[in-house]
C-alpha positions as CSV (number, residue, x, y, z in Angstrom):
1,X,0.0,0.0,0.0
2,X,1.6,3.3,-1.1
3,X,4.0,2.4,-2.5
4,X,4.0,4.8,-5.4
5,X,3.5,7.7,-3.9
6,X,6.4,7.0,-1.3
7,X,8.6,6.4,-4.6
8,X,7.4,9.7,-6.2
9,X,8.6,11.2,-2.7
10,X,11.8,9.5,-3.2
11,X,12.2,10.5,-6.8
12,X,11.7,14.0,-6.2
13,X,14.1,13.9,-3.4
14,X,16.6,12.6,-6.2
15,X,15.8,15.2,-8.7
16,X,16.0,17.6,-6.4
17,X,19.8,16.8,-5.4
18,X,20.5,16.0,-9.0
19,X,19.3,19.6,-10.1
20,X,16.4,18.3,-12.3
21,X,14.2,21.7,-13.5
22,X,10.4,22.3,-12.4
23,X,9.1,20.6,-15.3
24,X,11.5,17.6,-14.9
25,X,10.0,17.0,-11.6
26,X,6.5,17.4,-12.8
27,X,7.0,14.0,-15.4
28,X,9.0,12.4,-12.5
29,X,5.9,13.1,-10.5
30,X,3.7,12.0,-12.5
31,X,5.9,8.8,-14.1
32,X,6.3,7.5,-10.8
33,X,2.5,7.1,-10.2
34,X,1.5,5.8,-13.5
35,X,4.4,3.4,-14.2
36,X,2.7,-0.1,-13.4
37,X,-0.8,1.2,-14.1
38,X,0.0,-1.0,-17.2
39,X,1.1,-4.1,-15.4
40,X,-3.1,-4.0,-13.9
41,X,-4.0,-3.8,-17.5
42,X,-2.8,-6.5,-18.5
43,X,-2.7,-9.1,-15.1
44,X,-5.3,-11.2,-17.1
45,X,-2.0,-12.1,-19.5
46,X,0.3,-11.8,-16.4
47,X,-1.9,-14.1,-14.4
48,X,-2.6,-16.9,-17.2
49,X,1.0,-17.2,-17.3
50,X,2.5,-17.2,-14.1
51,X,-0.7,-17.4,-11.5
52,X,-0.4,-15.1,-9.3
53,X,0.1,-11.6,-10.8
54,X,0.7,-9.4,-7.8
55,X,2.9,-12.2,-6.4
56,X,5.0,-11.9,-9.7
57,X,5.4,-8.5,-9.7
58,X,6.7,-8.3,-6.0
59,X,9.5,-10.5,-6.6
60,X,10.3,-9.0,-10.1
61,X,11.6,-6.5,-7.5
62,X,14.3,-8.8,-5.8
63,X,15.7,-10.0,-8.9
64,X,18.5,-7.7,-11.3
65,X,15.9,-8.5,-14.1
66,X,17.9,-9.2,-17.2
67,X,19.1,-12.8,-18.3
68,X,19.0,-16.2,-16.6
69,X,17.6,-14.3,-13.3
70,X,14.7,-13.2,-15.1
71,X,14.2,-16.3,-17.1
72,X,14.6,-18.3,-14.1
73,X,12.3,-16.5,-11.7
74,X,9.5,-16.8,-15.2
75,X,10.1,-19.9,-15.2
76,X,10.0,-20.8,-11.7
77,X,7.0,-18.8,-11.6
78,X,4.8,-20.9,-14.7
79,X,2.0,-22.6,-14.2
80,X,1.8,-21.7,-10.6
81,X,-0.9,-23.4,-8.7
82,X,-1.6,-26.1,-11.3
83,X,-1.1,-29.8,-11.1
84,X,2.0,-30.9,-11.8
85,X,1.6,-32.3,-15.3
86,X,0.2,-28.7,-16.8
87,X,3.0,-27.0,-15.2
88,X,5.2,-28.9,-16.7
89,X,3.6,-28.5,-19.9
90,X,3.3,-24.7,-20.0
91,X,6.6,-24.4,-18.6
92,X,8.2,-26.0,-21.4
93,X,5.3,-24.1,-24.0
94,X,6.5,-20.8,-22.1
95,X,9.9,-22.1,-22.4
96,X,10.3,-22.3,-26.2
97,X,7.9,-18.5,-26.4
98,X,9.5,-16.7,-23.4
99,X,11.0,-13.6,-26.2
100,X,8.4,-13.1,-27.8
101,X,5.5,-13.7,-25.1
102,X,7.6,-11.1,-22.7
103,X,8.2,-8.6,-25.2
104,X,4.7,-8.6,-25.7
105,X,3.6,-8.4,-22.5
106,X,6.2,-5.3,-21.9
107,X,5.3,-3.5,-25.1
108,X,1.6,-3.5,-24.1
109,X,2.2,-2.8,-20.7
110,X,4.0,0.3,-21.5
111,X,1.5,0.9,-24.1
112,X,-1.5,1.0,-21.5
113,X,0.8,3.6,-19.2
114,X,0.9,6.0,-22.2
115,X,-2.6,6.0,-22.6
116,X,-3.9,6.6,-19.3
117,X,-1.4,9.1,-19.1
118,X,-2.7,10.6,-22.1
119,X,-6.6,10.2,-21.3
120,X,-6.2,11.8,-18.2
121,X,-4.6,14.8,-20.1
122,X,-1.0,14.9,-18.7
123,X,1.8,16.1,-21.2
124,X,2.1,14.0,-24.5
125,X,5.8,13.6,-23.6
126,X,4.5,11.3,-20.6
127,X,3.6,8.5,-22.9
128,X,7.5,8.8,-24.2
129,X,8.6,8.7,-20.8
130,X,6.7,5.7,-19.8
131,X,7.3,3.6,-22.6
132,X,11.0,3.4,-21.5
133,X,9.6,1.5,-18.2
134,X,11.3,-1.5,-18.9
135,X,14.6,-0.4,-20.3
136,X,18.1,-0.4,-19.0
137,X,21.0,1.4,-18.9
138,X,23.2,-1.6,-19.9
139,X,20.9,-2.0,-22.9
140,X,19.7,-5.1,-21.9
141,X,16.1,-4.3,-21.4
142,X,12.4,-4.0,-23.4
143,X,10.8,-3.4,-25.7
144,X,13.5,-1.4,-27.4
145,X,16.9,-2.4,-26.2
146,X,17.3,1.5,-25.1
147,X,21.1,1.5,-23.6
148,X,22.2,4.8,-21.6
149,X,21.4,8.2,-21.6
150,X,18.6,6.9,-24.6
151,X,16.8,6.2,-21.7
152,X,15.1,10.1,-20.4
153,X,16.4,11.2,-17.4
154,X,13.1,10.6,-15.7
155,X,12.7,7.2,-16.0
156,X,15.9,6.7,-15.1
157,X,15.4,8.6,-11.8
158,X,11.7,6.8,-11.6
159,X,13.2,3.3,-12.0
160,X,15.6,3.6,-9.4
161,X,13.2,5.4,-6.8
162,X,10.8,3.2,-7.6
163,X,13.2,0.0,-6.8
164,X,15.1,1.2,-3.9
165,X,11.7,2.3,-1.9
166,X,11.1,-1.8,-1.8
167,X,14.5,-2.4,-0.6
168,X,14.0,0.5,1.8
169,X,10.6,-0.9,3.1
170,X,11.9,-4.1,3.6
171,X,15.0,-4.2,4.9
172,X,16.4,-0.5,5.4
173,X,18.9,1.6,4.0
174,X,21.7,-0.3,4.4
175,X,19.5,-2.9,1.9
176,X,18.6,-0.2,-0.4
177,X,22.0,1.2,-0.5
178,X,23.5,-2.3,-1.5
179,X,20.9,-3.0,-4.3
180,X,21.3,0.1,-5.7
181,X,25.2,-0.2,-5.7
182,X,25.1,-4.1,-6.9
183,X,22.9,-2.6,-10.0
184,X,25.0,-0.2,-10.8
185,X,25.8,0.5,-14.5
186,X,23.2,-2.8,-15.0
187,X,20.0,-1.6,-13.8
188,X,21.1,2.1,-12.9
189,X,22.2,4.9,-14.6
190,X,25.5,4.8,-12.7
191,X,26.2,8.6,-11.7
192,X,22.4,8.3,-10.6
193,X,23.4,5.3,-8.2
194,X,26.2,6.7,-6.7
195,X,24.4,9.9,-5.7
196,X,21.6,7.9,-4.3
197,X,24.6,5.4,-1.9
198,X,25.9,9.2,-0.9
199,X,23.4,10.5,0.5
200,X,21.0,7.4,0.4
201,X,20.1,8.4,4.5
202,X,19.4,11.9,3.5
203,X,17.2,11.2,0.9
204,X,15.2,8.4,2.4
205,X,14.8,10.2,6.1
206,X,11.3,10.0,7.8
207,X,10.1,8.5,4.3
208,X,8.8,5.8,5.7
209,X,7.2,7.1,8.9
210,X,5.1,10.1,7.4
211,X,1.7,9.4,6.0
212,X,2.4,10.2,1.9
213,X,-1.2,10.9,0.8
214,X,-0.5,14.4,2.1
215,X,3.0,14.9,1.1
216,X,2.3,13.5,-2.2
217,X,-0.1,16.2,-2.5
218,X,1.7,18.7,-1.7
219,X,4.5,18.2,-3.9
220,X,2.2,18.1,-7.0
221,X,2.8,19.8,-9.7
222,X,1.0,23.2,-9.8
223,X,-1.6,22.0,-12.6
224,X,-2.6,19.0,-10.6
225,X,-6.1,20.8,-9.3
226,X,-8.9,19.4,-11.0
227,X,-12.4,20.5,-12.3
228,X,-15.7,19.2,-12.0
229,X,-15.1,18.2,-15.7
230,X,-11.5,16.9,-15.5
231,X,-12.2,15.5,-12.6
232,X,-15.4,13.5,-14.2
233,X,-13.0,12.2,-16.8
234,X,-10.2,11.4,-14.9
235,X,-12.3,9.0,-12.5
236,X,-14.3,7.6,-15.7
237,X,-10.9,7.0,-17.6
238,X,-9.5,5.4,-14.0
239,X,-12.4,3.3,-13.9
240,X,-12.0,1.6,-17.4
241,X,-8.4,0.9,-16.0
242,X,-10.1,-0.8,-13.2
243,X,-12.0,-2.8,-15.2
244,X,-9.3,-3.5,-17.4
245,X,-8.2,-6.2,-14.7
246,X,-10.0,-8.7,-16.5
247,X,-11.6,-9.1,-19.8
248,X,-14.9,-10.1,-18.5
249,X,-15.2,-7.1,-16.9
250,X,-14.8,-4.1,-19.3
251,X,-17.1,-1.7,-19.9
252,X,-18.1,-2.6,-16.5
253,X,-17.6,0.7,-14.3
254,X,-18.9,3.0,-17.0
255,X,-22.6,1.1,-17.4
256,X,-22.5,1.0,-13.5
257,X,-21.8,4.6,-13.4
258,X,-25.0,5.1,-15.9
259,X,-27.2,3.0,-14.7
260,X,-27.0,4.0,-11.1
261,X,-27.0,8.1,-12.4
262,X,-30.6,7.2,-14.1
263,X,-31.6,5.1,-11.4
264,X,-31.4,8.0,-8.8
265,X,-32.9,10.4,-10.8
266,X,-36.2,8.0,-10.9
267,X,-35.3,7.7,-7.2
268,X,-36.0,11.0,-6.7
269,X,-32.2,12.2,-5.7
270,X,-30.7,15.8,-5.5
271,X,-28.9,16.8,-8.0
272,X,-25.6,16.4,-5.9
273,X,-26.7,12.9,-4.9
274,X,-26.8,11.8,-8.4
275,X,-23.3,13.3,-9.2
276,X,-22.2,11.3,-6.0
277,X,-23.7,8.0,-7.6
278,X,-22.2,8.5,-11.2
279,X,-18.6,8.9,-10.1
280,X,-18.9,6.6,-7.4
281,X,-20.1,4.0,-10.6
282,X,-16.9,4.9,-12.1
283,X,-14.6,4.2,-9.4
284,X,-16.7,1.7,-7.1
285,X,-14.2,-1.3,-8.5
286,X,-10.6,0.6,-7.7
287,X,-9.9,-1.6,-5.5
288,X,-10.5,-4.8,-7.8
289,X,-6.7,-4.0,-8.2
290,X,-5.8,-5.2,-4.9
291,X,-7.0,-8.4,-5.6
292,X,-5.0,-11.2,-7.5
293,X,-6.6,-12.3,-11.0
294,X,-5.7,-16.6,-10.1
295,X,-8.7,-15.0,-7.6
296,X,-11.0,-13.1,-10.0
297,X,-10.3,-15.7,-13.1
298,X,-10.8,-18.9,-11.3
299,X,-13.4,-20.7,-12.9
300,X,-14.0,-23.5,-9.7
301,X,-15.3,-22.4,-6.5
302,X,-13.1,-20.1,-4.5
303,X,-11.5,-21.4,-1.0
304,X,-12.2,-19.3,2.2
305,X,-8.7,-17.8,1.6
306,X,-10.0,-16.8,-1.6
307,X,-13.0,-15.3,-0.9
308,X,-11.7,-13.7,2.2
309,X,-9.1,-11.7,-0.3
310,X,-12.2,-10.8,-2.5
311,X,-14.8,-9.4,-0.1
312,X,-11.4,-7.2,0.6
313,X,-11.5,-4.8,-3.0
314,X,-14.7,-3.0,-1.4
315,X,-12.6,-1.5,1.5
316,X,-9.5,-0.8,-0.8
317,X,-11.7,1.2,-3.2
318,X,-13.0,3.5,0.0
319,X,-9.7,3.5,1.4
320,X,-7.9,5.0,-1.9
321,X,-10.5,7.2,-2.8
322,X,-11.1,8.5,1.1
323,X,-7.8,9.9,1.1
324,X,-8.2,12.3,-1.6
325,X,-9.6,15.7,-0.9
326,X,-13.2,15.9,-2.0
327,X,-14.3,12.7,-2.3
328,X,-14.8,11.3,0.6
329,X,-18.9,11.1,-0.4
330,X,-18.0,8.9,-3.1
331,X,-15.7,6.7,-1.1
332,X,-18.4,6.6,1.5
333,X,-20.6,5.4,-1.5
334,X,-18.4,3.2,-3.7
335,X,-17.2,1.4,-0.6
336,X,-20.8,0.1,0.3
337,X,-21.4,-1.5,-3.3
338,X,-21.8,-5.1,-1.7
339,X,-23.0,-4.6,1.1
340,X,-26.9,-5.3,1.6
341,X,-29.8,-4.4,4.0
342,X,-30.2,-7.8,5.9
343,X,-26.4,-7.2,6.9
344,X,-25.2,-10.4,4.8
345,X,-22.9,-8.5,2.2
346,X,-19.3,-7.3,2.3
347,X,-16.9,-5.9,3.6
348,X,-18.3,-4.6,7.1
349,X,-21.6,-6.5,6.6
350,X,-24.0,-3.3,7.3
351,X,-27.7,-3.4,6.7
352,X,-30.6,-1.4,7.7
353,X,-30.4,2.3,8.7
354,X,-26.3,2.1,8.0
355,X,-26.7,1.7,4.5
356,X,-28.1,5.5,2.9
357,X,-30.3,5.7,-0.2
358,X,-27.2,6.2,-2.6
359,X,-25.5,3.5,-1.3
360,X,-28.6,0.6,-1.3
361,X,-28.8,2.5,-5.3
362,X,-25.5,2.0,-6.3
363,X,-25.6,-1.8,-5.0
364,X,-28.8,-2.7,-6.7
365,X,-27.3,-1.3,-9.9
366,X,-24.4,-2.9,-9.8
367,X,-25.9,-6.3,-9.2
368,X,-28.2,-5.9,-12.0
369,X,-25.2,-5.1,-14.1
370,X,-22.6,-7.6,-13.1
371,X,-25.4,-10.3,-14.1
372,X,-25.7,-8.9,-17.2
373,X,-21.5,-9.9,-17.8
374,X,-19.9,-13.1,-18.0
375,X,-17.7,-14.5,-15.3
376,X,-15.2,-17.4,-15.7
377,X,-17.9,-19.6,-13.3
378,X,-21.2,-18.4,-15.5
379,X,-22.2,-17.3,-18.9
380,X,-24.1,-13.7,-18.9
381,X,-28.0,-13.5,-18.2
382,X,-30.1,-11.6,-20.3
383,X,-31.8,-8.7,-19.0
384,X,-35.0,-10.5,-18.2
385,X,-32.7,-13.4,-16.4
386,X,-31.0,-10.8,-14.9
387,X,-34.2,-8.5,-13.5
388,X,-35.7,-11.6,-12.4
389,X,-32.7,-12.7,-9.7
390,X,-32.6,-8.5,-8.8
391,X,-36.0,-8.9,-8.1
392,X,-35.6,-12.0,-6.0
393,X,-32.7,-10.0,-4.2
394,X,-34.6,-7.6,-3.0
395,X,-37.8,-10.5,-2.0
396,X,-35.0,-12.0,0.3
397,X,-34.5,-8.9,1.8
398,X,-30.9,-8.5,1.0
399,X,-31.5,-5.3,-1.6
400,X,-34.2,-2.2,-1.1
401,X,-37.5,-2.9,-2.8
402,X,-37.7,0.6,-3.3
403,X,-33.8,0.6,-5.3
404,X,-34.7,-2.6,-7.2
405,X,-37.9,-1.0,-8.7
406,X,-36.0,2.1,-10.0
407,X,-32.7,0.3,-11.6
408,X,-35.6,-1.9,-13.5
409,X,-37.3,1.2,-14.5
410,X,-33.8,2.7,-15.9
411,X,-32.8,-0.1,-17.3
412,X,-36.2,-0.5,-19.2
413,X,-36.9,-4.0,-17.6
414,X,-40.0,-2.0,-15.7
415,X,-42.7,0.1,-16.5
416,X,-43.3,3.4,-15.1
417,X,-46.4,2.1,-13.0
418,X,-46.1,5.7,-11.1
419,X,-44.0,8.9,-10.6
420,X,-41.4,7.2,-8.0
421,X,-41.7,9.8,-4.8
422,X,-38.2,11.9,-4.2
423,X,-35.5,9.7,-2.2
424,X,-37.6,6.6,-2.5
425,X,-39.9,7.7,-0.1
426,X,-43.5,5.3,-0.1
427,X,-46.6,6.2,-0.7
428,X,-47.2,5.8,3.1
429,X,-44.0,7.8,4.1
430,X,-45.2,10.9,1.7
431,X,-48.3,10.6,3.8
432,X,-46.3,10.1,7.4
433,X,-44.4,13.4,6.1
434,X,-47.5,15.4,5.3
435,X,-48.6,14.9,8.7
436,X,-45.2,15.4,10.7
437,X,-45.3,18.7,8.6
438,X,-49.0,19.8,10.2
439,X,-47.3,19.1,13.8
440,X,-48.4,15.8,14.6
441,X,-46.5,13.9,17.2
442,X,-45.5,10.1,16.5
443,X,-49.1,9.0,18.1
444,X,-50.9,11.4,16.6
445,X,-49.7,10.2,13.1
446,X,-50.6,6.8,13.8
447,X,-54.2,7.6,15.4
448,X,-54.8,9.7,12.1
449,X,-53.7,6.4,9.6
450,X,-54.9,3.6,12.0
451,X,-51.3,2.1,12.7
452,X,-49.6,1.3,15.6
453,X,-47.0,3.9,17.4
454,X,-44.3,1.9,16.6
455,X,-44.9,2.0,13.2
456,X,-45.4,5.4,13.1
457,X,-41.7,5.9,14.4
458,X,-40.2,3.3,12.3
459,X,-41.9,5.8,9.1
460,X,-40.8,9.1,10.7
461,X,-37.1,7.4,11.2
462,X,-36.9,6.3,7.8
463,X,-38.3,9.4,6.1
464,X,-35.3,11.2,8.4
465,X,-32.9,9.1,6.7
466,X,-33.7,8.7,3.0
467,X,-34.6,12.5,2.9
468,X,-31.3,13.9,4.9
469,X,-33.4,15.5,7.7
470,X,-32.7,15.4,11.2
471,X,-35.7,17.1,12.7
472,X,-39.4,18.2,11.7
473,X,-38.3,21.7,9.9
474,X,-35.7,20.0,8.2
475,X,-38.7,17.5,6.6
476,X,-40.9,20.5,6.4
477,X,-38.7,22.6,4.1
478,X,-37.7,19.8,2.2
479,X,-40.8,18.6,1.3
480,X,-41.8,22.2,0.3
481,X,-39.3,22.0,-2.1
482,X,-40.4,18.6,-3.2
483,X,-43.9,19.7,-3.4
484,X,-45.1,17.1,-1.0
485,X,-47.3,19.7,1.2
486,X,-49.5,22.9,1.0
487,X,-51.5,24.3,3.6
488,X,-54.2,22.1,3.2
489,X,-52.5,18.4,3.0
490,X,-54.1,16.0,4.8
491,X,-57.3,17.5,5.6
């Protein structure tokens, strides 16, 4: 966790003591975030390959990659998790295609950096930057076979942050210090490495004890605020990265995103609400990421290992997206996306009054859409298939009636059978909140509709919730607003 932005800290340190301009730092900044964005991209490949992709990738790390050492640790790595007799069989497939099958895998990895780089709008010379990922001073690297000072100076400086952090992290600086000396001239640009084992203790002081959300965001570049807009393309463009995880999967965040915007609006959402709900559709599956894909692409049933890792992603989407400024609405929402209202979903297993209106929306949605996509253990369902098990969801009590109704109106599976009431009230809550507007006390309300007290408070709680308000005037205004009351409702 982190990891990148405590490298960006560390490559900007670097710069800094290497006298590397404003703008330099800027694509160091920005090359140190995106540079494995490609390696999630393509884990499908990674995975069907060597099983585990996020495994892979953190002992890639501990290896000088180039030659045998490489080979071996592909090798080693092959058929992981399968009987004996496959991995032996893909081992000597992978074997006889390692060249090509790598170079592959590298050239669209670096590929899939340039063009997030590029949808999010950074500087066209990012995609340059970040297709030297993989390339080495001594030549010896890929795609290109880039040797030296061919390499930009910010990749260089990004490579070796980006490296020594791990050492750093996992066994000090004495660690980091040797790696970056054993790689030097190999690995390293060499005058690079031995300003980094000179002052290796200045540059990596109190990097690992101070929280680097915040000093991550502090050292961006000046052009790093976002608008409404750029943000709203930024999260939708991070999203299709997202799904990009596996191929039964894309397309996924952006119909999500869609759905549950329409869905809210025949819900009866504010305006801001239904902003909340489309960039929370967009984003809602960051933490997919997190997760390996011998997890997601396993077509048998999943151990309790397995599915312990999985009902994970849900918190790692909130916990990424709470930490940036501004969002912590749409981490509050994405992070809720399994969870459902008898308490049996994940992570935190919430139900009832826990779980807001835009969060029982955006789960509803996003079940009715996943059922609509293959997955390794099913084919898709078509929409009728796929309204009918929504519908069943919400008879078992695990998803809001009210939720269900409006993502089958939006997604045309439902007729209109009435103007849905703002929020999702009832029919029987509008007329709770027409009273509670005239004055009436809990008993009163029930006297007036024949219902038990209880009942009463149960509506008047529930109308509280859904509509925002914590007292009568609060309900009062808002359903002036809404239109729900004049002078003479109820009488």
């Amino acid at each position: 966790m982190e990891h990148m932005l405590r490298a960006s800290l560390l490559g900007l340190r670097i710069a800094d003591r290497a006298g590397v301009g404003q703008a330099g730092r800027g694509r160091i900044y920005y090359a140190n975030l995106l540079a494995w964005i490609g390696c999630h991209a393509d884990s499908f490949e990674l995975a069907a390959l060597f099983g585990d992709d996020i495994g892979f990738r953190a002992d890639y790390y501990m290896i000088d990659s180039r030659g045998l050492p490489m080979f071996s640790l592909m090798l080693r790595r092959t058929g992981s998790g399968l009987p004996a007799l496959r991995r032996a069989g893909l081992r000597s497939r992978f074997a006889a295609t390692a060249p090509t099958a790598v170079r592959t895998l590298i050239r669209s990895h670096c590929t899939s950096a340039g063009q997030l780089a590029t949808k999010v709008g950074l500087d066209e010379s990012m995609a340059e930057i970040l297709s030297n990922t993989f390339e080495r001073w001594d030549g010896k690297g890929l795609p290109a076979g880039r040797a030296g000072v061919e390499i930009p100076l910010e990749m260089r400086i990004t490579q070796l942050a980006d490296t020594a952090e791990v050492f750093l992290r996992t066994g000090g600086v004495d660690a980091a210090v040797a790696m970056v000396r054993k790689r030097r001239g190999t690995q390293f640009d060499p005058e690079l490495a031995d300003l980094f084992c000179a002052h290796a203790r200045g540059l990596t002081e109190n990097l690992l004890d101070i929280d680097p959300w915040p000093a991550a965001l502090a050292a961006a570049p000046e052009d790093a605020v976002l608008s409404g807009p750029e943000l709203d393309s930024v999260l939708m463009a991070i999203g299709d990265f997202a799904d990009l995880k596996s191929p039964h999967t894309v397309g996924h965040s952006r119909s999500v995103a869609a759905l549950a915007a329409e869905t809210a609006r025949e819900y009866g959402s504010s305006v801001e609400e239904i902003e909340v709900l489309r960039r929370a559709g967009w984003v809602h599956d960051l933490g997919r990421m997190g997760v390996s894909n011998s997890v997601w692409d396993k077509k048998s049933p999943l151990s309790y290992v397995e599915r312990e890792r999985l009902q994970m992603y849900p918190y790692l989407s909130e916990r990424i997206l709470g930490r940036v400024p501004g969002m912590s609405r749409v981490a509050e929402v994405a992070g809720a996306h399994h969870e459902r209202i008898d308490g049996s979903g994940y992570p935190r297993g919430r139900g009832g009054t826990a779980l807001d209106p835009s969060q029982r929306i955006l789960a509803a949605a996003d079940a009715y859409q996943t059922s609509l996509e293959p997955r390794p253990h099913r084919p898709a369902l078509t929409p009728l298939e796929a309204g009918t098990r929504l519908r069943a969801e919400a008879g078992a009590g695990r998803l809001e009636e009210e939720s269900v109704d409006a993502v089958l109106v939006a997604a045309g599976q439902q007729a209109r059978r009435r103007r849905l009431l703002p929020c999702g009230l009832t029919d029987r809550e509008a007329e709770v909140l027409r009273l509670l507007c005239q004055g009436l006390n809990n008993r009163e309300i029930a006297n007036t509709l024949y219902i038990a007290p209880k009942t009463a408070s149960n509506h008047v709680e529930h109308i509280y919730l859904k509509i925002g308000a914590g007292n009568r005037v609060g309900a009062t205004l808002f359903a002036l607003d809404q239109g729900l009351w004049s002078g003479a409702a109820g009488r």
